[in-house]
Every structure is written in structure tokens, then in C-alpha cells.
N, CA, C and O atoms as a GROMACS GRO file, in nm:
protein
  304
    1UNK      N    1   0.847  -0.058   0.939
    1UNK     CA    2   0.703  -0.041   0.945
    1UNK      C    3   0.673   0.109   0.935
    1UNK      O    4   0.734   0.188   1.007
    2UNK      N    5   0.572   0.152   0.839
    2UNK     CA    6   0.569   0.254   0.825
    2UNK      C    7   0.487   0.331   0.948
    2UNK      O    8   0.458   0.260   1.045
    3UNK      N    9   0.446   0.480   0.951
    3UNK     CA   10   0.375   0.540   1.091
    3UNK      C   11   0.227   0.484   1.054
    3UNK      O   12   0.180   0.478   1.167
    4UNK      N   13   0.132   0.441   0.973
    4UNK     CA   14   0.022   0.418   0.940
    4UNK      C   15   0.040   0.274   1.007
    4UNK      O   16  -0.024   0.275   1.112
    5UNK      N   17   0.100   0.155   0.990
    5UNK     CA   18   0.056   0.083   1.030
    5UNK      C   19   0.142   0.074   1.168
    5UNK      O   20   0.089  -0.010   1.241
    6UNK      N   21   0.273   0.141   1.237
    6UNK     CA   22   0.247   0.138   1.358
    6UNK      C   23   0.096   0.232   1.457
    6UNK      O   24   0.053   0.217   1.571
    7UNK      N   25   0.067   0.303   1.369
    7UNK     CA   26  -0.046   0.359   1.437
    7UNK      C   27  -0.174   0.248   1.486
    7UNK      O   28  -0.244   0.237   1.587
    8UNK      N   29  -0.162   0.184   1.371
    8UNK     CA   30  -0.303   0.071   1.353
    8UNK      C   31  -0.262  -0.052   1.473
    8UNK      O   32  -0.336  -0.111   1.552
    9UNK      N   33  -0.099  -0.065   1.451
    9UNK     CA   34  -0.053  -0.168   1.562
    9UNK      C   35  -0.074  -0.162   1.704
    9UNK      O   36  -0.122  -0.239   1.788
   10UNK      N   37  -0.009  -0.017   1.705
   10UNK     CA   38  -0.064   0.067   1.890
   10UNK      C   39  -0.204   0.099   1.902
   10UNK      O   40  -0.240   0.086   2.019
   11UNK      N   41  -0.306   0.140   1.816
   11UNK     CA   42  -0.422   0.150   1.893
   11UNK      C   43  -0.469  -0.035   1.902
   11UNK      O   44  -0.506  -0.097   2.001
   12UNK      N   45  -0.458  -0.064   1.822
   12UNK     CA   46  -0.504  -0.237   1.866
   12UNK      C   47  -0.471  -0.280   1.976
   12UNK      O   48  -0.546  -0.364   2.026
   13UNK      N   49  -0.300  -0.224   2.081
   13UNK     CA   50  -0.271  -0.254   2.133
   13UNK      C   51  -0.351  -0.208   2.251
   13UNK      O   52  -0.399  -0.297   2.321
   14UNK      N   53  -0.374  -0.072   2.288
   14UNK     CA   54  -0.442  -0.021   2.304
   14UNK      C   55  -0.605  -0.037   2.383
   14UNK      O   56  -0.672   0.039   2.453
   15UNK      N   57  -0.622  -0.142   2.345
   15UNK     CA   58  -0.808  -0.215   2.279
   15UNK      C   59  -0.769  -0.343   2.334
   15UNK      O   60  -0.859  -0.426   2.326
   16UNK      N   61  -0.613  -0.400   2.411
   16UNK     CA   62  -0.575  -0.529   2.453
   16UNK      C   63  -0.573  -0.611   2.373
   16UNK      O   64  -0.592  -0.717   2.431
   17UNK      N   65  -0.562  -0.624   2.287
   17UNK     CA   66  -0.509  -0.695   2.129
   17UNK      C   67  -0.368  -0.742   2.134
   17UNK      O   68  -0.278  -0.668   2.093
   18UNK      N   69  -0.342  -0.864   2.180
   18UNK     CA   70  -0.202  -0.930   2.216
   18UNK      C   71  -0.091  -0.914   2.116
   18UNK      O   72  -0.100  -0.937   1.995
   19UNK      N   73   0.007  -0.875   2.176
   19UNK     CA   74   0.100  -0.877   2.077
   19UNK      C   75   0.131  -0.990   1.971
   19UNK      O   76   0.160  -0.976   1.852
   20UNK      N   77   0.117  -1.110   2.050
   20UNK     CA   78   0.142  -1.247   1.961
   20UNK      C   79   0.033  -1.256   1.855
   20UNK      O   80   0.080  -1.241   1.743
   21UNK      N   81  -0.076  -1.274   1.855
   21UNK     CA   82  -0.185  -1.211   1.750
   21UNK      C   83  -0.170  -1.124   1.648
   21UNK      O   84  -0.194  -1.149   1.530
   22UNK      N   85  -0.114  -0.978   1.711
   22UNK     CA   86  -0.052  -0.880   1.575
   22UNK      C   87   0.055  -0.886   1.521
   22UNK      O   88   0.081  -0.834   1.412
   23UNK      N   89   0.130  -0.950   1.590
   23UNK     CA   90   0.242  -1.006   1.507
   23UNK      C   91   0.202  -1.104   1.400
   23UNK      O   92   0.209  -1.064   1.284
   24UNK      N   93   0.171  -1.198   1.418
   24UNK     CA   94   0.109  -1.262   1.305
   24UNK      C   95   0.014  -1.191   1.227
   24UNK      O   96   0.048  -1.200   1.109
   25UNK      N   97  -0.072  -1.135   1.239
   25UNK     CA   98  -0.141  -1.037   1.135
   25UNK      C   99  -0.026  -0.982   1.056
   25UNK      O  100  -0.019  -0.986   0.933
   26UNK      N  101   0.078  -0.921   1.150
   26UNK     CA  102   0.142  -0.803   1.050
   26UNK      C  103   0.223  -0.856   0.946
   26UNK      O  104   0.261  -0.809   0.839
   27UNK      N  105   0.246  -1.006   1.023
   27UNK     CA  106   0.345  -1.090   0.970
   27UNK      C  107   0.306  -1.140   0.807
   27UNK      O  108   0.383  -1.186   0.722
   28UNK      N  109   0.180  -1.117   0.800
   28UNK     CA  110   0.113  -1.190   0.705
   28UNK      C  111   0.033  -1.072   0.590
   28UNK      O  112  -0.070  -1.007   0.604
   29UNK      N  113   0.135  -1.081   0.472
   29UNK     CA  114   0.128  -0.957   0.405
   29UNK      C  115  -0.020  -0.983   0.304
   29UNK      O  116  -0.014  -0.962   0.183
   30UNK      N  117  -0.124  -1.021   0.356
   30UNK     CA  118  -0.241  -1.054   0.279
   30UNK      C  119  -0.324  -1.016   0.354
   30UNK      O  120  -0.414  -0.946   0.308
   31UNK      N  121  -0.324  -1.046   0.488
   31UNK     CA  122  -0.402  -0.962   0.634
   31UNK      C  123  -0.336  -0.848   0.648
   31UNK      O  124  -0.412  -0.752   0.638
   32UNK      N  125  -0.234  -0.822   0.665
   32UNK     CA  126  -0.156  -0.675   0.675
   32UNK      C  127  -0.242  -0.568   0.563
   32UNK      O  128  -0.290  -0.460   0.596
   33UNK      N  129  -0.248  -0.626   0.429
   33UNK     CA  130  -0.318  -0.580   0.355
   33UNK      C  131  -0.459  -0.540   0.362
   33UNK      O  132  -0.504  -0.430   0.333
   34UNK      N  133  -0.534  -0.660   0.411
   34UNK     CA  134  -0.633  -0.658   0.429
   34UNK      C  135  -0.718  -0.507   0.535
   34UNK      O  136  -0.810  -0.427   0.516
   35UNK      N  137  -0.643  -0.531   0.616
   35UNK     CA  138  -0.630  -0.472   0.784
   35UNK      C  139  -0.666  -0.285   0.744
   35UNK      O  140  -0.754  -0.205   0.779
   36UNK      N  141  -0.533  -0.279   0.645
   36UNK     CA  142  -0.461  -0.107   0.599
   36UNK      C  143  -0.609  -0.115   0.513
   36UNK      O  144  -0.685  -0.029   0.558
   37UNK      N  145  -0.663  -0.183   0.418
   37UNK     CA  146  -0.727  -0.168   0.330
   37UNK      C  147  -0.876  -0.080   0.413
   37UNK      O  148  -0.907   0.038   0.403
   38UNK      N  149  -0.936  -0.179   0.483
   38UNK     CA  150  -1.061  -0.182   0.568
   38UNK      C  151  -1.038  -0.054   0.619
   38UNK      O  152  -1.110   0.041   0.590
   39UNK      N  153  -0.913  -0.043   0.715
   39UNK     CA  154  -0.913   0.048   0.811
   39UNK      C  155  -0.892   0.235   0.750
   39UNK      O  156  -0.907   0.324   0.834
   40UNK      N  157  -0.866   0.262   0.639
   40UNK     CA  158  -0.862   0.347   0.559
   40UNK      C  159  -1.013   0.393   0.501
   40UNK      O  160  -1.065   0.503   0.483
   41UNK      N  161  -1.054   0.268   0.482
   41UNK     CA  162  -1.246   0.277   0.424
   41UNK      C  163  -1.291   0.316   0.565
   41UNK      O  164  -1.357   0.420   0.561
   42UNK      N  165  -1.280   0.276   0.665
   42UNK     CA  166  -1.350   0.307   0.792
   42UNK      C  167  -1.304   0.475   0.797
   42UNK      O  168  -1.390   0.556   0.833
   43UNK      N  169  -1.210   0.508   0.772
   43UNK     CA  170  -1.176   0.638   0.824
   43UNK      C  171  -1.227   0.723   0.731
   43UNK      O  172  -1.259   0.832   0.779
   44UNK      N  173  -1.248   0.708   0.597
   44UNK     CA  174  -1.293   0.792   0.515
   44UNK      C  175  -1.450   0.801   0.563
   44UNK      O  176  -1.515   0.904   0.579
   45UNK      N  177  -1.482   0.698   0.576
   45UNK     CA  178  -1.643   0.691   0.665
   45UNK      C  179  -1.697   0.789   0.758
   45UNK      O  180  -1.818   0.805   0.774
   46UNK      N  181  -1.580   0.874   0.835
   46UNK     CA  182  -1.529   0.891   0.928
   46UNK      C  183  -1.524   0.878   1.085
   46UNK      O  184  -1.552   0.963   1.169
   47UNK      N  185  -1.471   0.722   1.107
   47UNK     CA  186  -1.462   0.678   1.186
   47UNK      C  187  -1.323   0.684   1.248
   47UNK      O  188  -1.224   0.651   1.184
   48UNK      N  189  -1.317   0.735   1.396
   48UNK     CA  190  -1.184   0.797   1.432
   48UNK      C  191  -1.102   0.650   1.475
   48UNK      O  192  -1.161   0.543   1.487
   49UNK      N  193  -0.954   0.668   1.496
   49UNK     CA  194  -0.888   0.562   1.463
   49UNK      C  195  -0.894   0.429   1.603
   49UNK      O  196  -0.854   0.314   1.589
   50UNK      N  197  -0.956   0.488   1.735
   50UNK     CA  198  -0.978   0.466   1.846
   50UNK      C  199  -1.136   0.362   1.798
   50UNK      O  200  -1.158   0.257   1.858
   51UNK      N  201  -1.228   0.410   1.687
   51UNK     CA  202  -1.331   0.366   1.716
   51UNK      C  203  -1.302   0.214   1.606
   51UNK      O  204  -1.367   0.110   1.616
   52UNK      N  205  -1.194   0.239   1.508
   52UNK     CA  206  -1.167   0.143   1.454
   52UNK      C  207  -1.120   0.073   1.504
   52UNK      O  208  -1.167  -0.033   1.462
   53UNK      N  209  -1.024   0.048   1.601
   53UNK     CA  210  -0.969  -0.045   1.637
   53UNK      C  211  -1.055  -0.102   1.751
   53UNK      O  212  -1.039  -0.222   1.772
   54UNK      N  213  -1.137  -0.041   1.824
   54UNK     CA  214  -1.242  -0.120   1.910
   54UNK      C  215  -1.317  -0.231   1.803
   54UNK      O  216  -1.336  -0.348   1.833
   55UNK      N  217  -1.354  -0.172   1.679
   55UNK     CA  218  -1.438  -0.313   1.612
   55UNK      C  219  -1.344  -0.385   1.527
   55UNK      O  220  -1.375  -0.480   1.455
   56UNK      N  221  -1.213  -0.330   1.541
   56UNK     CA  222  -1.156  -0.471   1.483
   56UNK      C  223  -1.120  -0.541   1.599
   56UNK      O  224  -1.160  -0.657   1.606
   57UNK      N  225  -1.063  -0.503   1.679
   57UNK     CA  226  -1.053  -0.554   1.818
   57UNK      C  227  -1.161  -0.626   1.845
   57UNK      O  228  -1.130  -0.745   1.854
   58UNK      N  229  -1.275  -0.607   1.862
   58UNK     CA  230  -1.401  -0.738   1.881
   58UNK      C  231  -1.405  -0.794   1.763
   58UNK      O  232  -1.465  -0.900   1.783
   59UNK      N  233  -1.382  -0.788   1.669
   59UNK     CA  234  -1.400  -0.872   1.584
   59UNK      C  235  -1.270  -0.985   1.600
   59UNK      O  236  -1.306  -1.102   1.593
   60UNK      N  237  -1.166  -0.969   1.614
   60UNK     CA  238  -1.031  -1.050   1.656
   60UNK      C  239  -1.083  -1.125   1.762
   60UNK      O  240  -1.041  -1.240   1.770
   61UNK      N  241  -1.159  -1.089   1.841
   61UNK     CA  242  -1.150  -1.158   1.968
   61UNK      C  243  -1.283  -1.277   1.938
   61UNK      O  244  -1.289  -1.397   1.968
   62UNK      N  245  -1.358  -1.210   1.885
   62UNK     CA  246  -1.453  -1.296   1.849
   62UNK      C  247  -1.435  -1.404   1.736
   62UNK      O  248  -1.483  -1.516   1.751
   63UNK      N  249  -1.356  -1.365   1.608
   63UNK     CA  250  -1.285  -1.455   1.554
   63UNK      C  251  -1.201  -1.585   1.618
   63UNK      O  252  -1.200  -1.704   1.584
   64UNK      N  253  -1.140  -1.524   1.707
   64UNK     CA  254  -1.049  -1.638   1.803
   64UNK      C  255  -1.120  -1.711   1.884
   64UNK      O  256  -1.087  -1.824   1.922
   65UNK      N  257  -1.253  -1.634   1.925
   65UNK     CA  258  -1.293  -1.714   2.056
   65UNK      C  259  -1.246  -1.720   2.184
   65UNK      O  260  -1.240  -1.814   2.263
   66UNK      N  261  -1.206  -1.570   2.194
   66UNK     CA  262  -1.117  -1.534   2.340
   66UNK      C  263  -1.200  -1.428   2.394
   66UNK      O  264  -1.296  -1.375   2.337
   67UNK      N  265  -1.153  -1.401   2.510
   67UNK     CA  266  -1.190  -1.227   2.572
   67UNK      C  267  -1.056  -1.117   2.595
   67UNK      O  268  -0.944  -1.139   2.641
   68UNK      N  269  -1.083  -1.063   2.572
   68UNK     CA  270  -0.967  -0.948   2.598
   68UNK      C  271  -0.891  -0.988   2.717
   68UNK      O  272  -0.769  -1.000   2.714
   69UNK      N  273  -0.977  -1.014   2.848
   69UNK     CA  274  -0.890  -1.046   2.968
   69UNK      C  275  -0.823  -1.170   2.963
   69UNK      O  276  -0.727  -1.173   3.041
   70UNK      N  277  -0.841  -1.279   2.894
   70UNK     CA  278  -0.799  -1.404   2.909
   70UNK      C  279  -0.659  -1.424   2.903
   70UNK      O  280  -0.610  -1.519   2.963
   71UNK      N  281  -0.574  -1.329   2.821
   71UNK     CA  282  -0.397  -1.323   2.861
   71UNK      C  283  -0.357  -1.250   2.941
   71UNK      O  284  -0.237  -1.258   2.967
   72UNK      N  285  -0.452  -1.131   3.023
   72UNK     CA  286  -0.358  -1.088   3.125
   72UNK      C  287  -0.434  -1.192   3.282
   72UNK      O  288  -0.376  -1.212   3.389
   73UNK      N  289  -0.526  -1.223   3.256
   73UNK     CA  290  -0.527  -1.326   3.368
   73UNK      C  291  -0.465  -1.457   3.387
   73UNK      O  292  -0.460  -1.516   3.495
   74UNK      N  293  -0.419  -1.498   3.281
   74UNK     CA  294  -0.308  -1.618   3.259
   74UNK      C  295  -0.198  -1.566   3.302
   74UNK      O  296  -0.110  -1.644   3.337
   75UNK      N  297  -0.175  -1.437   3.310
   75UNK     CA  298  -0.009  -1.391   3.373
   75UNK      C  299   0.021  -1.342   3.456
   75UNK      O  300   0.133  -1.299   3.481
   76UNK      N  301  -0.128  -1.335   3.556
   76UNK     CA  302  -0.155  -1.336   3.729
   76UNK      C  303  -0.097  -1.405   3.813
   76UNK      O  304  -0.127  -1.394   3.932
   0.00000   0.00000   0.00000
């Protein structure tokens, strides 16, 4: 994995973005794509890499239909 998309991997992580979730994203070289694509347009925008991953981060969560807390309170 190159430093660009571990960067994109750790701030998601970052933002509480489950590992099992980005694994499958990363896993999936059409979203992986997708992900690098967007997140490059956001930055040229210039949106810093912290503020990107907060709205992809709500957008994941809202896609799923979860909350950020809902896996670390399952492991309470």
C-alpha cells in the first residue's frame, strides 16, 4: 500500500471508521479507486486531509446506517 492511501486509511481511522469496513473498501479496487479519486479533488479544493476524512467518514456511516460509537460499545 502506497503512503497516499495509508494516509487516507489512518485518518479514516482516525474519524472511528472500523477497520472491517476499510478493509473492504481497500479491498475493492473500484472503491479504492473511487475513494483516491474524490479525495485528491477534495484536496485540490483545498480541503485538509483531517477535513476529508470527517465527510467521508459521515458519509460511510450514514451509508451503512451506523454511528461511529456503535462498535466500540459492542466491545464494552
Amino acid at each position: 500500500m502506497d503512503l497516499i492511501k495509508l494516509n487516507m486509511y489512518q485518518r479514516l481511522r482516525d474519524f472511528d471508521v472500523p477497520a472491517v469496513i476499510l478493509d473492504d473498501i481497500f479491498a475493492e479496487e473500484n472503491d479504492l479507486n473511487l475513494l483516491e479519486t474524490n479525495w485528491k479533488k477534495l484536496e485540490e479544493l483545498g480541503m485538509t486531509s483531517d477535513e476529508i476524512a470527517n465527510e467521508v467518514a459521515n458519509m460511510i456511516f450514514e451509508q451503512l446506517d451506523i454511528t461511529p460509537d456503535q462498535f466500540t460499545a459492542e466491545n464494552e
